[in-house]
N, C-alpha and C positions, 0 to 999 in steps of 0.2 A: 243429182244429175248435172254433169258439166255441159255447158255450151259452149261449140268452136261459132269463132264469128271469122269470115274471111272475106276480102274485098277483090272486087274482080278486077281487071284489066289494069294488075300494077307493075310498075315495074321496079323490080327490086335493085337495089345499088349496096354494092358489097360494102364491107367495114362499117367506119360509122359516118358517111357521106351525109347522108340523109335520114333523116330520124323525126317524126313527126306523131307528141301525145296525142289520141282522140281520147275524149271522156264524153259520158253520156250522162255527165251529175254537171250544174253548174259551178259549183266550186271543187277542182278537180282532186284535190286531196279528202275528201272527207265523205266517197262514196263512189256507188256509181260502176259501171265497166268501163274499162281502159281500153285502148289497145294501140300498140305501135305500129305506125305506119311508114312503109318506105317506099322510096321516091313517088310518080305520081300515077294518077288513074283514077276511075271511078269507084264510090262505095257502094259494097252490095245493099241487098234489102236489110241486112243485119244493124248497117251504121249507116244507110242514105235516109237525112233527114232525123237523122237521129243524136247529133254532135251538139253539145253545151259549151264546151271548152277544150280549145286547142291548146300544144305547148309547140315550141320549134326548140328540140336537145338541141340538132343538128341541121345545119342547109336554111334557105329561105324560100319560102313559100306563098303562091297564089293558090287561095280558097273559091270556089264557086258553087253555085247555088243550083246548077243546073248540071246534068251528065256534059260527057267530055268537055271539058273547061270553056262554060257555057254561061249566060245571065249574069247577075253580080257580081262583083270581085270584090276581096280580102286580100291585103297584103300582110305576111305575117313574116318576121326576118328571126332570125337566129335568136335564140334566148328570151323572147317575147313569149306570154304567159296570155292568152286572151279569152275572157269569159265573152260567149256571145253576148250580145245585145239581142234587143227585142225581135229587130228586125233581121237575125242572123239566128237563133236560138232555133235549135231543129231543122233548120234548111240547108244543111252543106251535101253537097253532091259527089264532087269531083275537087282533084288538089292537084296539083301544080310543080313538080322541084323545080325550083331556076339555079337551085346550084347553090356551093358554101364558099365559105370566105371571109375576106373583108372587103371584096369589088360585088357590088349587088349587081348585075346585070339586067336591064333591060327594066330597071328601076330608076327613077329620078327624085332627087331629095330637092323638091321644090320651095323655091320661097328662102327666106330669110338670106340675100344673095347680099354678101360684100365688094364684090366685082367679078365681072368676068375676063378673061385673058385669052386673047385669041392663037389663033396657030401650036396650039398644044397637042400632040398626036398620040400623046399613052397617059396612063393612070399616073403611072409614077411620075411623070414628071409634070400633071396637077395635082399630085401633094405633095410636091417639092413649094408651090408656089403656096399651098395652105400654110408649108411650115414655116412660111415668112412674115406670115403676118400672125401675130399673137392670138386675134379674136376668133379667127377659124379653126371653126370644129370638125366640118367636113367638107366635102367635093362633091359633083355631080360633072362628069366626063361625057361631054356630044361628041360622039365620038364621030358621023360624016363629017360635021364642021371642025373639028378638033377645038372646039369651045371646053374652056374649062370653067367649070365656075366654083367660086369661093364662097364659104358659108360658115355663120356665126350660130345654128344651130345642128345640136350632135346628128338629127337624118334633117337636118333645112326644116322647113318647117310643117311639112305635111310630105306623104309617102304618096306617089305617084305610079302607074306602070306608064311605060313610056319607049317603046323601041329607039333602040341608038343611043340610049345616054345608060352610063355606068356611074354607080356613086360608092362614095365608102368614104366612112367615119375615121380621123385624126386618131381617135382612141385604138379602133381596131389596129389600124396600122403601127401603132407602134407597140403593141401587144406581141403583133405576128414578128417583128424586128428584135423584140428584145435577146431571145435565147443566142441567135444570130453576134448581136452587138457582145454581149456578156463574154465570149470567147473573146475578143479583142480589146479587152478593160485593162487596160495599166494601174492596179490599183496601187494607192499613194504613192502616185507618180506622177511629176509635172512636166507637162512639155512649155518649157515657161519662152515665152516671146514668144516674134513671126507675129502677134496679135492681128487679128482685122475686125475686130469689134468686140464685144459682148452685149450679151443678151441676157433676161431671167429663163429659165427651166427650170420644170419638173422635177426634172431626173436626167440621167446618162440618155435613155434615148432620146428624150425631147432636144436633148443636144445635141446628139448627132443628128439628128433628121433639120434641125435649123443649118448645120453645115451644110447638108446635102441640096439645101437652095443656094448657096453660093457656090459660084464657077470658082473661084480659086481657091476651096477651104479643102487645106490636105487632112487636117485634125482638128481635133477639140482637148482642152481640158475643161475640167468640169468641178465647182465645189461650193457644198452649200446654197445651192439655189442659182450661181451663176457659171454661165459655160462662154468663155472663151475660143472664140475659133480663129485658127490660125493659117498662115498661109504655106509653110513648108512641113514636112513627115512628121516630123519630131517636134516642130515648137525651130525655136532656138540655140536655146539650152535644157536640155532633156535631163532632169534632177528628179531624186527620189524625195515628197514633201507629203508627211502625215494630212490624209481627207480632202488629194488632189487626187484626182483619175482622170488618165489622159485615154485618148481613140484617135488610131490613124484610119482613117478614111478608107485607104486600100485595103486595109483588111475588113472591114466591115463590107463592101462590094465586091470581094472574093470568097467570101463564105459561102 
């Protein structure tokens, strides 16, 4: 005999927005019933109080211990894999979407704070100021105050809920950029001069996104670990050079 198990007062979000595993085994591959959950709401008699381990496919998530997003909280973000603990094992009630991305909303990545930088009004332009400094891995965005802050751990150092402040991870963001940038690659191609410094990187986008903190950086070339940003389209002198790859700026911001 099969059992349906279904959860009450959810609400469903088309595609794959939101996607959240329940498993009623504590190690979620090796037993157990599943079931996918999407966007948020209470669980029925079937899964209230009956959860070992969460996954997040898709979207980030507030867990709570009590109906309509009530007692305790759990913060769980995209791709996080979490076996409950003692004091979490069988008590989840009601879940939460806060939505997907790489800007966590109404989350704060507390802690681990390399400076703050005041009068910043959008995300983008506090990881502009992440991609400045080398040691930062991510942001936390006050968005009444337009406080930006800079941060040398990938979530700061502990996960917070917090109205008004938005965060997101260096990594994520240049993840979501890359497909973007990759249309605009001059491959073995030098935009040589116009220099206004260099720096080490990653990769192509870690380059472009260190442009994108300088007010006068039209392009970058980029090779072997070091990326060159320059001050006019082209470089200089725009020369075709084996395991140089150049990016003008304007096309990366009109994609």
């Amino acid at each position: 005999m099969y059992k349906l198990f279904f959860l009450s007062a959810v609400l469903l979000i088309s595609g794959s927005e939101a996607q959240l595993e329940l498993w009623q085994d504590p190690i979620c591959n090796t037993g157990g019933q599943k079931y996918k959950f999407y966007g948020s709401g209470n669980l029925n008699s079937a899964w209230n109080n009956k959860v070992s381990h969460v996954v997040a496919i898709e979207g980030n998530y507030i867990l709570y211990q009590e109906p309509n997003f009530a007692g305790k909280a759990l913060i769980v973000l995209e791709g996080d894999a979490v076996p409950m603990s003692s004091d979490w094992n069988d008590k989840l009630s009601s879940v939460k979407f806060l939505g997907n991305g790489c800007v966590k909303r109404g989350i704060d990545f507390a802690g681990a704070d390399i400076k703050r930088i005041p009068n910043v009004s959008t995300m983008d332009s506090c990881m502009k100021y992440c991609n400045e400094e080398e040691r930062c891995k991510s942001v936390a965005h006050d968005v009444p105050n337009q406080n930006c802050w800079i941060k040398t751990g990938e979530r700061g150092a502990r996960v917070n809920i917090k109205a008004g402040v938005d965060s997101a991870s260096k990594s994520c963001y240049q993840k979501k950029a890359l497909p973007r940038i990759e249309k605009c690659v001059h491959k073995d191609f030098d935009f040589y001069g116009a220099d206004i410094g260099s720096v080490s990187a990653a990769d192509i986008p870690s380059c472009v996104e260190s442009c994108q903190g300088l007010e006068n950086c039209k392009s970058i070339a980029f090779s072997k670990g070091t990326c060159w940003r320059k001050d006019k389209r082209l470089g200089a002198i725009p020369r075709p050079k084996t395991d140089v790859h150049s990016v003008e700026m304007i096309c990366v911001e009109s994609c």
